[in-house]
N, C-alpha and C positions, 0 to 999 in steps of 0.2 A: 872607516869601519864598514864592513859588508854588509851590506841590509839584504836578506831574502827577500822580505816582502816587497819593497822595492826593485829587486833583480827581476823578482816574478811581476811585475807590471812592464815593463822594462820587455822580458820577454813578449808576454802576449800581446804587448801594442806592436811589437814591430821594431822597435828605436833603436837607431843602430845607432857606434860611432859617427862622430864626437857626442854623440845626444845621448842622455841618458834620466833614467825619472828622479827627479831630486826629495820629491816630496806628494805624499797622497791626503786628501783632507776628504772624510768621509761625514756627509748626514742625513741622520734616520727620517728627522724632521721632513726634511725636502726632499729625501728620497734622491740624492744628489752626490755626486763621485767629481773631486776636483782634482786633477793628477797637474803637481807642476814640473814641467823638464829644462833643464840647463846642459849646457854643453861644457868639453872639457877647458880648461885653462891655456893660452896659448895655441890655441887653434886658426890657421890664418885658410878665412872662406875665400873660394874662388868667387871671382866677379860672376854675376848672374847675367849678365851680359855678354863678357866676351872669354867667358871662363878663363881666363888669365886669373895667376896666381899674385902678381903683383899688389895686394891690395892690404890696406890697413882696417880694423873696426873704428867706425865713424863714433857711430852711438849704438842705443840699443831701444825696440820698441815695444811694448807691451801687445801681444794677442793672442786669443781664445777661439778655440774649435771644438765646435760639437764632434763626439764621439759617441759611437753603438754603446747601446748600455750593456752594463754591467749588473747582472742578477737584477733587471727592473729597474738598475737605477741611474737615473741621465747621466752620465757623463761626460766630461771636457776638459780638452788639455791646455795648457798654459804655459806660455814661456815669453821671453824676451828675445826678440828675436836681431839679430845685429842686420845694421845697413853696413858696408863697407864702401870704404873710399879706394876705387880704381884706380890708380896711376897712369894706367893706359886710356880709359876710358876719359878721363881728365880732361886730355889733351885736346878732344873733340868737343865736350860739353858737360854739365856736371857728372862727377863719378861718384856719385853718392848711388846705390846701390844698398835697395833690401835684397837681403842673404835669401833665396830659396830652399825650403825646411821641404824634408821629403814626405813627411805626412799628411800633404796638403796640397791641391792644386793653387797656383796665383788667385787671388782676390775671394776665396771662396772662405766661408766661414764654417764651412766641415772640414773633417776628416776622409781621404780619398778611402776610408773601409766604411763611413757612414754612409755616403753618397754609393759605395758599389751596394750596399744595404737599401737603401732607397731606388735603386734602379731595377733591382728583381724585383721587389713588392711591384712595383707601379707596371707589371708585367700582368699581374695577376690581380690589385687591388684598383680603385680608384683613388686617386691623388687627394680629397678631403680626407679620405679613409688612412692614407697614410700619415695624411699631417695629423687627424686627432693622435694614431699609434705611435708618433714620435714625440708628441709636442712640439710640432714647428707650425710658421704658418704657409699655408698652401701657396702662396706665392713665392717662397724660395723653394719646395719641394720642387716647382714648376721648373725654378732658372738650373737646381743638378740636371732635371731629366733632359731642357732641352740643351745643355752644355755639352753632354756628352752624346747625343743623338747628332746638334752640328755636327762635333767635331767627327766621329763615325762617318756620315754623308759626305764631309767633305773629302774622304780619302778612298770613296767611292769609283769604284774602275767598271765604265759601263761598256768597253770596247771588245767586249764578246758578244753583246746584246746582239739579238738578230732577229727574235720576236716579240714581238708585245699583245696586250693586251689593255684596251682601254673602254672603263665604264667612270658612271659617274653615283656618289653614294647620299645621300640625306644626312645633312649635319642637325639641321631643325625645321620646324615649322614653317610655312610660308614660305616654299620651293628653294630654299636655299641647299645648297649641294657642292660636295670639292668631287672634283674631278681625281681617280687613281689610275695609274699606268703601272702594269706590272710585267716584268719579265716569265716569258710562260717557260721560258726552258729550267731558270734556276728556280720558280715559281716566288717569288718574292716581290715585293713593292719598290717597285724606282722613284717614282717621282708621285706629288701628290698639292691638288693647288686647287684653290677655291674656284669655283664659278663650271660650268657644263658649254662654252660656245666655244666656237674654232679660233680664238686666242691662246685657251691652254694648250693647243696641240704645239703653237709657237715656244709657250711658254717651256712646256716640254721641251724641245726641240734646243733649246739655250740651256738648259739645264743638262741635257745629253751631252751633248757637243762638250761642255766644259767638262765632264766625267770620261772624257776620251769617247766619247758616243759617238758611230761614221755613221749617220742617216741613210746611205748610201747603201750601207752593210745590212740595213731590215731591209728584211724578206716577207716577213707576213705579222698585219695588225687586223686584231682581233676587235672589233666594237661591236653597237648597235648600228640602227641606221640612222642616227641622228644627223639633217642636213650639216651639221654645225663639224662633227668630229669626223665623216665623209669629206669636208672642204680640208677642213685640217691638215687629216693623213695624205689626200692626194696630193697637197701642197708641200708639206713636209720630207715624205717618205714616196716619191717618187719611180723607186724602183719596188716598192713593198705592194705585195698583194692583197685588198683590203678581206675579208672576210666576215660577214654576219653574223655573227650570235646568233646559237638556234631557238634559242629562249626568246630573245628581243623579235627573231621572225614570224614565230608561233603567237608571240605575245598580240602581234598585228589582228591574226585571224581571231585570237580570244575575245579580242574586243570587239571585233563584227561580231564575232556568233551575241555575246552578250548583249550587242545595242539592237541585233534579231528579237531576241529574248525580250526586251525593255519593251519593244514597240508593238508586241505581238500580247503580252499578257495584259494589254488591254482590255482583249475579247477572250482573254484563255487564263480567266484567274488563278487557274491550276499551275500557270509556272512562277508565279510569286514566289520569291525564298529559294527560287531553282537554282540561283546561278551559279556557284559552285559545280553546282549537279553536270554544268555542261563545261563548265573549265579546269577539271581535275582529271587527271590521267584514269581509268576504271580500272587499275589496280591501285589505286588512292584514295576511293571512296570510302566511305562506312558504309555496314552494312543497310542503315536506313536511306542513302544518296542510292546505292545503287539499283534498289527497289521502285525506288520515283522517276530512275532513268528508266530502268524496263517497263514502265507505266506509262511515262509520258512516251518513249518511244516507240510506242504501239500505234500514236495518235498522230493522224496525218498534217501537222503541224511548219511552221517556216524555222522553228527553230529546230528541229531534228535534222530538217535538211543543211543548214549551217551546221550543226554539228558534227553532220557525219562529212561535209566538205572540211570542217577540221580537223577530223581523224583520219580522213583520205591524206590528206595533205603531211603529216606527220610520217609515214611511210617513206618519203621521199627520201631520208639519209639511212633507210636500209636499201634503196637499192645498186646493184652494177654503178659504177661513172659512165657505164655505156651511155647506161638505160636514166641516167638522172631528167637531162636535160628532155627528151620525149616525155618523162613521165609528165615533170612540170608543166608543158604544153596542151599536155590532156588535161591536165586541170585546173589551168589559167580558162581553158575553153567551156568548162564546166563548170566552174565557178562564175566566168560572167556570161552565161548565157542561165544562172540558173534565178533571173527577176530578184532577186536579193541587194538592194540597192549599197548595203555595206557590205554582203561578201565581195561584191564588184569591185568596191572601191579599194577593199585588202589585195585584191587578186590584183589591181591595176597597182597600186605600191610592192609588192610581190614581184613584176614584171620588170618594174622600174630600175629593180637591186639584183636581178636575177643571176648578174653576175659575179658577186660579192655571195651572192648565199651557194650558189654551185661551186664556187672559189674553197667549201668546206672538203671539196672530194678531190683536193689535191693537197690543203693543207693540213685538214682535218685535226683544226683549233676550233675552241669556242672561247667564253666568259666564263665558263663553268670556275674557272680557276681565281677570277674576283668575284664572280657569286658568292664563294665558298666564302673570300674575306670577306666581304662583305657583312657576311653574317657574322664573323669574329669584331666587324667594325661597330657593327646594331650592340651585338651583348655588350659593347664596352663603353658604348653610350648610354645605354640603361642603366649597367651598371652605376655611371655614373653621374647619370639625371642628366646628362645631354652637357656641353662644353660651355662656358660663359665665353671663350675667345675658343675662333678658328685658327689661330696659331695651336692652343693646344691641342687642337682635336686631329691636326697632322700631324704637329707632335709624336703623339698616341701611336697613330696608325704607323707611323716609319718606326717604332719603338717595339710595337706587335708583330709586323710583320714584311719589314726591311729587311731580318735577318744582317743585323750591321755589326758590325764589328766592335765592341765598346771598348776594349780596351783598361777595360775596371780592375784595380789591383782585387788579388786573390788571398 
């Protein structure tokens, strides 16, 4: 006899032939939806192995899958699901074979629409946050999101790659850091591995390769000047042209000018609480920085003079390619003739890289493009009070902004 209510569960789960819903057990108490399905009579499953038709029903095994709820309230499906005995498969070693049910991946205890369910939130939520909204515990929320982020990576085609870019980001406290490499052209995350020294660029490098990666093929890698990822690239990416982050090169002078500052407001207690004042752009000021800068800058001071050797210096990616390399000359000469014993020593590391930072007015890449993640990497660690494992926290990040192909039923 024709059950609607039945047909209408039947429909919105999905269940196609032979599978069909046998029976719904509904309660208020637990707030709890138990759908059970059976298949039809006579039905002979293909081997799960060698899809050959040849195959008998062995037995049959009892299991349950969590399923998206329904109006609030949990549900899970149930059935019996058959192993069949191969005939072909026999022949080589046991053919007992569990049946593959289409509403499930292998060994997983969801539903392939509760896990596509779990995979947007955890886009937007932190993974405690989804386990209380689901009632799961957070450790299998953990094994959907990284199940399908593998399996996404691994079918990963990196053999367009031609630029990169690589910085290193703050997992937790106590200098710990993963290393990300990201494609500047598709602007998306490739690869992503604990630790900041010139092993990840190897480590990289293996990771490329196996994704059709031709090392040969990069053209321009974007980093800082850290000795560690400078050995790397030139080791690795041998015909690639390195390039300096203009942030990471500014960043050098910022910290002269400010250890100017440290050493000076000894005798000048008027730059106390300054430092901002002299390491923010002056259209990034507030109105009360930029008042203490036209104040202090009046005052014939050592840190005015670092300063304005730092904002001299900053003009250089406005000018000509003629005109780059003169200019820097004039103010390598300026800089360390000006008794500043840390602008000297910036101006002498400045010298060192000079052709990784000029290297910008033919490539004209920076970091700007993991800065940017970066910052999507920071919110999603506050978000979620920071990672108990660094597996997750790559996880996360290829999850954010991989741009991977998941492959999640719709």
């Amino acid at each position: 006899m024709h059950d609607p209510v039945l047909s209408l569960f039947t429909e919105s789960l999905g269940i196609e032939e032979p599978w069909y819903v046998s029976s719904v057990e509904f309660s208020r108490e637990q707030k709890r939806l138990d759908i059970q399905l059976e298949y039809r009579k006579n039905v002979q499953f293909p081997c799960p192995q060698c899809g050959g038709t040849n195959t008998d029903i062995y037995d049959r095994q009892d299991h349950s899958w969590r399923h998206v709820n329904y109006f609030e309230h949990q549900t899970h499906l149930h059935t019996k699901v058959p192993r069949v005995w191969c005939h072909d498969c026999s022949r080589d070693s046991n053919g007992v074979r569990l049946v593959d049910v289409p509403w499930t991946r292998k060994m997983s205890h969801f539903t392939k629409l509760f896990e596509a369910y779990v995979l947007q939130l955890a886009k937007d939520m932190p993974v405690l946050a989804i386990a209380r909204l689901v009632g799961e515990r957070d450790k299998r929320i953990w094994r959907i999101i990284r199940h399908y982020v593998d399996q996404a990576r691994a079918k990963e085609d990196f053999s367009n790659v031609s630029r990169v870019s690589i910085d290193e980001t703050a997992i937790a406290r106590g200098h710990k850091y993963v290393t990300v490499v990201a494609d500047i052209d598709e602007r998306k995350v490739l690869f992503v591995t604990p630790g900041k020294d010139a092993a990840v660029v190897d480590t990289f490098v293996e990771d490329f390769v196996s994704h059709k990666g031709n090392p040969e093929q990069v053209t321009t890698v974007s980093c800082d000047m850290s000795p560690a990822f400078i050995a790397g690239t030139q080791k690795a990416f041998p015909s690639a042209a390195i390039t300096f982050d203009k942030f990471h090169v500014v960043k050098v002078l910022s910290e002269a000018v400010d250890t100017v500052r440290r050493e000076e407001q000894r005798k000048h207690p008027e730059l106390k609480r300054s430092r901002y004042v002299w390491l923010k752009n002056p259209s990034n000021l507030t109105t009360a920085q930029a008042e203490t800068l036209g104040t202090l800058s009046k005052q014939n001071l050592k840190t005015v003079r670092a300063y304005h050797m730092l904002m001299n210096f900053k003009e250089l990616w406005q000018q000509p390619k003629a005109f780059a390399k003169p200019f820097l000359d004039k103010w390598y000469f300026w800089a360390t003739h000006s008794r500043l014993k840390p602008m000297i020593q910036a101006a002498k590391t400045i010298r060192r890289h000079q052709q990784g930072i000029l290297s910008w007015f033919d490539t004209n890449v920076t970091n700007g493009l993991i800065e940017s993640m970066n910052s999507l990497i920071q919110a999603a660690k506050r978000r979620a009070k920071g990672y108990r494992n660094v597996d997750n926290f790559i996880t996360i990040i290829y999850l954010l902004l991989g741009k991977l192909k998941l492959h999640l039923p719709t």
